[in-house]
N, C-alpha and C positions, 0 to 999 in steps of 0.2 A: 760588580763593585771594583775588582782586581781593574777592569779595563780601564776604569775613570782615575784611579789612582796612578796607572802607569801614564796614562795621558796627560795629567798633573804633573808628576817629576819628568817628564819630557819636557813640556810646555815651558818650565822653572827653568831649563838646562836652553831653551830658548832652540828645541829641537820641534818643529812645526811637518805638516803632512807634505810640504814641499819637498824635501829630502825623499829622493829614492827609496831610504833603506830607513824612513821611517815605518813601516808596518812591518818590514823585517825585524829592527831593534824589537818591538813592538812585542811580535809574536817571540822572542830571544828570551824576553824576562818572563814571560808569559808560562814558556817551558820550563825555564831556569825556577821559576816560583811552582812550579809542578811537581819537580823532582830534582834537588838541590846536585845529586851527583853528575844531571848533566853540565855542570857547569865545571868538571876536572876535567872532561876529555871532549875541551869544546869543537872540536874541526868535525867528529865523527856526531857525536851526542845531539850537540846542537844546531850549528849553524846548516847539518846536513838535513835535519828536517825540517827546517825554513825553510831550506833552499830546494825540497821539496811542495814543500807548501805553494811555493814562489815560482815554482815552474824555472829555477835558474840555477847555478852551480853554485857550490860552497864559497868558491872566491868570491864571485858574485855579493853573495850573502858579507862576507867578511870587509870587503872593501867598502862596501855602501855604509857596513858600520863603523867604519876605520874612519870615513871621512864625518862621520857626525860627531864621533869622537875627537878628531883633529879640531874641528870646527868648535865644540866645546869649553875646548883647550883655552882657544885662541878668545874666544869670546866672552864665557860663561866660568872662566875659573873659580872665581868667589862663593857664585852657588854649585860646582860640582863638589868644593870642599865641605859645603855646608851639607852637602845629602850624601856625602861619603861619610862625613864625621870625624874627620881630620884632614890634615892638610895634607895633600898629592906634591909631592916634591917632582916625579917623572912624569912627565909626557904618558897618557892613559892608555893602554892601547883600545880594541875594540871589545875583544873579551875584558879587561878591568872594568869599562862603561857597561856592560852588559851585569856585571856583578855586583858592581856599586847601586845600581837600581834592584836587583833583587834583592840585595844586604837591607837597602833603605827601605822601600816595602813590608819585606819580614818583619822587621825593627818598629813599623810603626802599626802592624798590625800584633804584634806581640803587646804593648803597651796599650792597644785599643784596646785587646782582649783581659788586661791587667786592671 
């Protein structure tokens, strides 16, 4: 159920399987929705064990999400405000896109379960 959901606020954000570091992000909220404290010591916590998952380095990992996030940015502002739930005044980096999708998730599974 978590998979179709995260698939969902991807799709919204106009982030498709063609992106590199779409199953990266992917598996990012996945963790981050596992256990909320990987998401303060993100270089070690998390994007290290994607990028174990992923057969590839942490940069690796961080960059492919940096460009989905740029990309985002540039394209998709309107709905990343709408599923953050307020307006983004900076530039998102890749860890903020990684936590703005588990913040939106949590948020709408807490109200499902309400």
């Amino acid at each position: 159920m978590k998979n179709i959901i995260i698939d969902d606020r991807m799709r919204a954000l106009g982030v498709t399987k063609n992106y590199k570091g779409y199953n990266q992000l992917k598996r990012s909220v996945e963790l981050g929705l596992e256990d909320e404290d990987r998401r303060y010591n993100v270089s070690k916590r998390l994007y290290n064990l994607v990028a174990q998952s992923f057969g590839c380095s942490c940069c690796s990992v961080y960059r492919n999400i940096k460009t989905i996030s740029e990309n985002i940015w540039k394209y998709n502002y309107t709905t990343l405000c709408m599923i953050a739930g307020y307006k983004i005044t900076n530039q998102i980096t890749a860890t903020d896109l990684v936590s703005i999708l588990v913040a939106n998730i949590q948020r709408s599974q807490y109200r499902n379960a309400s």
